[in-house]
C-alpha positions, -999 to +999 in steps of 0.1 A: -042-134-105-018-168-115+004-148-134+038-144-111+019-159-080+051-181-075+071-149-073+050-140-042+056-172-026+090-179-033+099-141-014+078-150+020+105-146+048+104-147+082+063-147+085+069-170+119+093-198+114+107-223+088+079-247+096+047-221+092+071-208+058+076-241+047+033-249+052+026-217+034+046-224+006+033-260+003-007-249+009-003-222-025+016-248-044-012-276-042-037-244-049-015-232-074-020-270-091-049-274-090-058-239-103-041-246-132-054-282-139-091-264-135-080-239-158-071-267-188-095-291-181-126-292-202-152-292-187-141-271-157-168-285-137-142-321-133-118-299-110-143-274-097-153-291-066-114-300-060-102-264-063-130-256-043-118-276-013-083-267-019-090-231-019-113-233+014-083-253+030-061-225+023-086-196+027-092-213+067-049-219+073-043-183+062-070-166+082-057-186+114-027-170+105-037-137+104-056-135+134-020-138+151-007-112+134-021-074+140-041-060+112-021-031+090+015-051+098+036-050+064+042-087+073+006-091+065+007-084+029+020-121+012-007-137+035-030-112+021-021-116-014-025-156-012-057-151+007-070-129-025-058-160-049-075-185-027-108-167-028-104-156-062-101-194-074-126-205-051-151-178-072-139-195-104-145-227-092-186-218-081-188-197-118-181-232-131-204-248-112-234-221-120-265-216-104-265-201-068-233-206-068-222-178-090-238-152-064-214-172-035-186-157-056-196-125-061-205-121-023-166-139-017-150-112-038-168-081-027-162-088+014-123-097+004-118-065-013-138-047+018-111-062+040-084-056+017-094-017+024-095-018+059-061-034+058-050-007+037-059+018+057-047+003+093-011+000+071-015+038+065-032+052+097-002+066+124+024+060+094+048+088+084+049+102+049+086+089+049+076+054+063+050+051+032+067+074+004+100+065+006+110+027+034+080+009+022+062+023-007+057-011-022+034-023+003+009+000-005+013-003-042+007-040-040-023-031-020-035-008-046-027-033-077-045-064-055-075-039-053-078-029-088-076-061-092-104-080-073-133-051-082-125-058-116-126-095-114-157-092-095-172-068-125-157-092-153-183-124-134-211-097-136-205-086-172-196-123-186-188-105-219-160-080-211-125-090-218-100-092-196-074-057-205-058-040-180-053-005-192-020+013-187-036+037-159-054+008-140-016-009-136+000+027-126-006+040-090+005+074-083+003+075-047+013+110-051+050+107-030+074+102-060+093+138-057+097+130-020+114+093-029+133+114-054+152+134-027+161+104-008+175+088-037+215+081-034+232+108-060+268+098-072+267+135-089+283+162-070+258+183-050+259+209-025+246+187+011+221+197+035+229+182+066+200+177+099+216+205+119+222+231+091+201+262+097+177+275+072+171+310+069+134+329+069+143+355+043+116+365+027+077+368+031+072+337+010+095+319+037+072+333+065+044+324+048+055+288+045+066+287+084+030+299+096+014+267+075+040+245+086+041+253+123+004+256+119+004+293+135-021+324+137-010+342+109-030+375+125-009+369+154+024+354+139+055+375+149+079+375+120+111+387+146+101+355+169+115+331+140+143+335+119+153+306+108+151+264+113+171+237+113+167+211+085+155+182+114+129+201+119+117+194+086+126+160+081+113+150+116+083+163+105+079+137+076+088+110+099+126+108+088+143+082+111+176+100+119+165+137+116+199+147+128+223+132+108+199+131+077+202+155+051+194+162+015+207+179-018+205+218-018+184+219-051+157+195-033+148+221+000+118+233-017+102+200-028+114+186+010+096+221+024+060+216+004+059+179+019+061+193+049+031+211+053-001+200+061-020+208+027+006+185+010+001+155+036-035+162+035-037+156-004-018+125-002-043+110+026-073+121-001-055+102-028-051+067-005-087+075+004-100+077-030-085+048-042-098+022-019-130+043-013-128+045+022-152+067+045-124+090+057-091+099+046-062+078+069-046+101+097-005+106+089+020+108+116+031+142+121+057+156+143+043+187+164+062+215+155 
């Protein structure tokens, strides 16, 4: 949880003012010290009380500040993240101290990481599949990583013989979006452009087929002469593009952009958000009616 924590600190911008940047930054760097002289010191127990206080201090000023700031915000996530360190160290701290207190830690970690879910999930809930796929996909990945990260912590204090490894597929999150970040992605290659108010034909059956799931139509009713084509903002409102009308995409890309579109794709996506912070039900995605 140390490892790069200064990172994180030194890229806080704009959370209110200088003065609340300048107390954050100060806050973590007296944690941050006192972390590490716990860490070195033998027997822990000298700094445990000190982290212990320095953690709650923290803990208390960051929690102040997030009650200002509405839950699933993407300005939430550094206060987040030093709120996980803070109780994180504060669990080390009552390990090193044993007894009762190791239960404290346990009970510390396992409501963080239940809040750490809910905030993923307000993030998530009304977004667009473009908002969370392609502007801001490394809020949620820091979300997932900071997750993966506390419930293993939390089994490593129950299992005080496991080492601490990270496999390579508990450090990957696949949130399922990469082919639609793909498209988006500038391409200095020559390709044949797709502009927002180009019209795409309904040729074919398979084209119908895919019209009746993405306009989410009777398909015992569905007349095939009553559509015979859509523009390309139609699509890429759907996924929550911000300027559906000037937007546009490579040629080779329609298909993948087309499969986003429809429902089964978004609902897939929402499952695999759901799985991964185990949440009751799968968040709801912003979806342009058709």
């Amino acid at each position: 949880m140390r490892t790069g924590f200064q990172n994180v600190v030194e890229e806080v911008k704009d959370l209110e003012a200088r003065r609340c940047r300048e107390e954050f930054q100060a806050r973590t760097f007296l944690l941050l010290k006192t972390y590490e002289r716990f860490t070195y010191t033998v027997p822990e127990l000298l700094e445990a009380d000190p982290l212990i206080q320095r953690a709650e201090e923290l803990e208390a000023w960051l929690r102040t500040q997030l009650n200002r700031i509405e839950v699933g915000k993407p300005e939430r996530l550094p206060l987040m993240v030093a709120l996980a360190f803070s109780v994180r160290a504060k669990a080390d701290a009552f390990e090193a101290k044993g007894g009762d207190y190791t239960s404290f830690a346990i009970k510390d970690i396992s409501l963080l990481i239940n809040q750490l879910c809910d905030e993923a999930r307000a993030f998530c809930e009304g977004q667009s599949l473009y908002t969370l796929g392609v502007e801001m996909p490394e809020i949620l990945y820091q979300y997932a990583l900071l997750n993966r990260s506390l419930r293993k912590g939390r089994n490593l204090q129950r299992q005080v013989d496991s080492e601490v490894i990270f496999s390579a597929e508990e450090v990957a999150w696949d949130d399922g979006m990469q082919e639609l970040r793909e498209i988006f992605k500038p391409n200095i290659e020559h390709t044949e452009f797709i502009g927002g108010n180009q019209v795409i034909k309904l040729n074919t059956m398979a084209d119908y087929d895919w019209y009746i799931r993405f306009a989410n139509q009777d398909r015992s009713t569905f007349n095939i002469h009553s559509r015979s084509s859509i523009k390309l903002s139609d699509i890429l409102r759907n996924i929550g593009h911000p300027e559906p009308q000037t937007g546009g995409i490579g040629k080779t890309t329609l298909n993948t952009l087309m499969s986003f579109a429809l429902p089964k794709r978004v609902n897939k996506i929402s499952h695999i958000i759901q799985a991964e912070f185990k949440l009751e039900t799968s968040p709801k995605f912003l979806v342009a009616s058709n």
